[in-house]
LUMGU-160664 format. One record per residue: residue in three letters; chain; x negated, y negated, z of N, C-alpha, C, O in turn. Coordinates in pm, whole numbers, always signed. Atoms other than C-alpha are relative to their C-alpha. Layout:
LUMGU-160664
[pt "Ala","A",[X,Y,Z],[X,Y,Z],[X,Y,Z],[X,Y,Z]],
...
***
This chain:
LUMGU-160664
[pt "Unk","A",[+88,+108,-39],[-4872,-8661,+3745],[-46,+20,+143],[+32,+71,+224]],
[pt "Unk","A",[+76,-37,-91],[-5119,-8643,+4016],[+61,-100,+128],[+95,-212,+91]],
[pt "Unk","A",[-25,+147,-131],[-5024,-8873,+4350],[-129,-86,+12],[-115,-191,+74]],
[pt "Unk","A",[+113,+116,-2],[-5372,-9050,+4320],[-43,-61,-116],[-137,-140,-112]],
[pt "Unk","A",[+50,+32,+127],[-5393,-9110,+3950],[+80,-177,-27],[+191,-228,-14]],
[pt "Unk","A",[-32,+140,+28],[-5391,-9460,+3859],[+40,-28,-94],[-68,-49,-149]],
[pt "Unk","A",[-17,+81,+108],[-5233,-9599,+3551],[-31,-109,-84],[-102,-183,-16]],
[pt "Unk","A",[+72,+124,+43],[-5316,-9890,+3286],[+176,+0,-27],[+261,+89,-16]],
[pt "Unk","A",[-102,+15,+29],[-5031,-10085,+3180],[+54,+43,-133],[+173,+50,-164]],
[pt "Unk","A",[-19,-75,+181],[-5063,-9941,+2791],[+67,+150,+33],[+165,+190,-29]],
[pt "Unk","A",[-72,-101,+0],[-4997,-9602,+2940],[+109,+15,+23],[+170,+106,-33]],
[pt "Unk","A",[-130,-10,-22],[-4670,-9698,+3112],[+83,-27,-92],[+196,+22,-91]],
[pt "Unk","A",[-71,+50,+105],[-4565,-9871,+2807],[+2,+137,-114],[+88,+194,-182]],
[pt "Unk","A",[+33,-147,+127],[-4691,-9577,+2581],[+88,+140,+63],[+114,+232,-14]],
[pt "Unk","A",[-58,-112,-47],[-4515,-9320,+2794],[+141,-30,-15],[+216,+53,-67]],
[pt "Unk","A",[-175,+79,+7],[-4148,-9561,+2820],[+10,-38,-129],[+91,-131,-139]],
[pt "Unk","A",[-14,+98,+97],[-4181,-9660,+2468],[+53,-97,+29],[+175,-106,+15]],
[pt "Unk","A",[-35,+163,-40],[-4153,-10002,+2577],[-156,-108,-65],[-250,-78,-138]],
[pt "Unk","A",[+145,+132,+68],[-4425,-10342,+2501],[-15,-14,+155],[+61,-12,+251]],
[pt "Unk","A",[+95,+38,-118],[-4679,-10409,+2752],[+71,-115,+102],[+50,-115,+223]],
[pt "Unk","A",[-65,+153,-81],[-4462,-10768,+2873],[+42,+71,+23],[-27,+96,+122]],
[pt "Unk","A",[-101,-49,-67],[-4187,-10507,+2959],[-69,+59,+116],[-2,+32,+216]],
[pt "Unk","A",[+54,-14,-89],[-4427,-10357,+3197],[-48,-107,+128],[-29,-105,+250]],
[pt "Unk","A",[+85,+73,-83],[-4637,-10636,+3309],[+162,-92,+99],[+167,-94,+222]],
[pt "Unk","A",[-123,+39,-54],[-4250,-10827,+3377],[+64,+91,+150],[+105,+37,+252]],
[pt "Unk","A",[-30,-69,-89],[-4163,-10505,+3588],[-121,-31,+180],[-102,-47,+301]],
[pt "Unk","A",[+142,-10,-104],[-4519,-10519,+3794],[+83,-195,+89],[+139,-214,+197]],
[pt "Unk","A",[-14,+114,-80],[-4456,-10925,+3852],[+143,-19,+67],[+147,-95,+163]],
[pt "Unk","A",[-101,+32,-49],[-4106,-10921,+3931],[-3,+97,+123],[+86,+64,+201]],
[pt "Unk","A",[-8,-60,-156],[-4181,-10642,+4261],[+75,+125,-73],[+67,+241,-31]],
[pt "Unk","A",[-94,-191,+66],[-3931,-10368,+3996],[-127,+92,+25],[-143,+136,+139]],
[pt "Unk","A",[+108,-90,-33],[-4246,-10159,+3966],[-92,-64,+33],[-131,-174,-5]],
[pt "Unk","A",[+104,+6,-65],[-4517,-10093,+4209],[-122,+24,-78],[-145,+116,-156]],
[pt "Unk","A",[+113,-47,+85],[-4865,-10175,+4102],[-117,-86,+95],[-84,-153,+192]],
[pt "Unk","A",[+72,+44,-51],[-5217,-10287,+4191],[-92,-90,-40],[-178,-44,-115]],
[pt "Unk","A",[+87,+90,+79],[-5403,-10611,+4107],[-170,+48,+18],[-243,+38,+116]],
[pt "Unk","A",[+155,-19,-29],[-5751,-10496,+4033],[-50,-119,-85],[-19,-128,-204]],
[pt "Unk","A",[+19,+122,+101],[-5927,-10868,+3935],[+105,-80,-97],[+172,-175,-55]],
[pt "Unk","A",[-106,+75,+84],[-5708,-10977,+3625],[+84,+161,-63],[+178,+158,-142]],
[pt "Unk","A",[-69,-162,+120],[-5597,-10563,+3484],[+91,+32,+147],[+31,-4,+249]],
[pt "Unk","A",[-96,-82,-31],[-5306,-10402,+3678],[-3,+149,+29],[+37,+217,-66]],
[pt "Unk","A",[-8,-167,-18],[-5328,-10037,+3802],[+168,+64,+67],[+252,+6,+136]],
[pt "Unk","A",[-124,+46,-33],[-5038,-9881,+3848],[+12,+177,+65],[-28,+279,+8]],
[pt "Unk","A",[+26,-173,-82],[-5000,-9539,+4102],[+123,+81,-106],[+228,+27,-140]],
[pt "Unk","A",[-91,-104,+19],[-4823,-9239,+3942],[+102,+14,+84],[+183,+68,+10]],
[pt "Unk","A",[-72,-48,-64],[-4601,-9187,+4185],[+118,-144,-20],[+235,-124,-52]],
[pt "Unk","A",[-88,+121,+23],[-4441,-9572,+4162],[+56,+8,-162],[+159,-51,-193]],
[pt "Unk","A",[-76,-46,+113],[-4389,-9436,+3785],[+97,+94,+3],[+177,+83,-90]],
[pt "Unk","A",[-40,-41,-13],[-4231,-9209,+3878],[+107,-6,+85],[+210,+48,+45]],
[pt "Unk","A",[-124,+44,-48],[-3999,-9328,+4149],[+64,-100,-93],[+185,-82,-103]],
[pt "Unk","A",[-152,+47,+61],[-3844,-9602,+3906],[+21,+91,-111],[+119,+75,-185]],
[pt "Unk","A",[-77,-61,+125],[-3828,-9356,+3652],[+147,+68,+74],[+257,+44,+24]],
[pt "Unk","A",[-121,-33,-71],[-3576,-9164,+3928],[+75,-73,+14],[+187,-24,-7]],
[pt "Unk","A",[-55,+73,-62],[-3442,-9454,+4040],[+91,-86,-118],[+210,-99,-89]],
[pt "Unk","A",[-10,+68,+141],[-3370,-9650,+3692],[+26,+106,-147],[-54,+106,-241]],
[pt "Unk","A",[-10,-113,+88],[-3208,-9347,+3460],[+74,-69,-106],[+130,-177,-87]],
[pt "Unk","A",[-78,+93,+140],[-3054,-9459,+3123],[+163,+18,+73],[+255,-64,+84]],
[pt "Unk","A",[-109,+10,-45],[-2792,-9316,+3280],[+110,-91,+110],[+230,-117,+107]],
[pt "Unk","A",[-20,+99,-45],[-2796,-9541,+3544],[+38,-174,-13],[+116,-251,+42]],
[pt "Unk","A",[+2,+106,+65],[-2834,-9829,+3391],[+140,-39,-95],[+189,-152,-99]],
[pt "Unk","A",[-89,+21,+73],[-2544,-9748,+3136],[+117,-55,+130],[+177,-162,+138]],
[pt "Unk","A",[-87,+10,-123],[-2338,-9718,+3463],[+49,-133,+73],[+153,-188,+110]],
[pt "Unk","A",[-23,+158,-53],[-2429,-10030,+3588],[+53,-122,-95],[+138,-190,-38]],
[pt "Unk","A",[-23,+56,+111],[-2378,-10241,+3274],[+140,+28,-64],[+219,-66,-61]],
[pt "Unk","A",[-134,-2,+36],[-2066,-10097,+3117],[+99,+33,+98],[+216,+29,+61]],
[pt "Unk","A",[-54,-18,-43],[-1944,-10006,+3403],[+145,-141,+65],[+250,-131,+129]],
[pt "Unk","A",[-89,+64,-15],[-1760,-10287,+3442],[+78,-59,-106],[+126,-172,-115]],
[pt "Unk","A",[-120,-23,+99],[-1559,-10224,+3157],[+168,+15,+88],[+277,-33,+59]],
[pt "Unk","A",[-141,-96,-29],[-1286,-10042,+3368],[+59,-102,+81],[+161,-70,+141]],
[pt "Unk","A",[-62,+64,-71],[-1219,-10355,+3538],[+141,-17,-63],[+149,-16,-186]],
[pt "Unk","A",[-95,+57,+35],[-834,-10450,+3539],[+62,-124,+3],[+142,-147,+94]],
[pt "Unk","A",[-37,+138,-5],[-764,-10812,+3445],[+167,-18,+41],[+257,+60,+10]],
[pt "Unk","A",[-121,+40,-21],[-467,-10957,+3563],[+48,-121,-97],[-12,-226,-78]],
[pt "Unk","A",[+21,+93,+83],[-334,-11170,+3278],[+166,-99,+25],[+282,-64,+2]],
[pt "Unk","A",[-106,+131,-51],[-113,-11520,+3406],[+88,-13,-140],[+178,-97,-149]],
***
């Protein structure tokens, strides 16, 4: 991906197999960087690409089960 190429939100979704709300949710909540053009969303290659680094399944598993290994103390 180019550093000036702009995105639509169908492509980020079409590239993450994900639904368009999972995008547009990312854009409004500040998770991914994007650009209000009027009422459509553009979205830079490069901000796809940092949360894709940043946000790895692997990561994610990490964060989420990772608190499996906690040790309860049981009274």
């Amino acid at each position: 991906m180019g550093t000036d190429k702009l995105l639509l939100i169908e492509d980020v979704a079409r590239r993450w197999q994900c639904s368009t709300d999972t995008v547009r949710r990312l854009l409004r909540t500040g998770k991914l960087l994007g650009v209000k053009v009027g009422a459509l969303w553009r979205i830079p290659a490069d901000a796809v690409q940092k949360y894709e680094a940043e946000n790895t399944a692997e990561e994610y598993r990490r964060q989420t089960y990772g608190r499996r290994n906690v040790i309860y103390k049981i009274h």
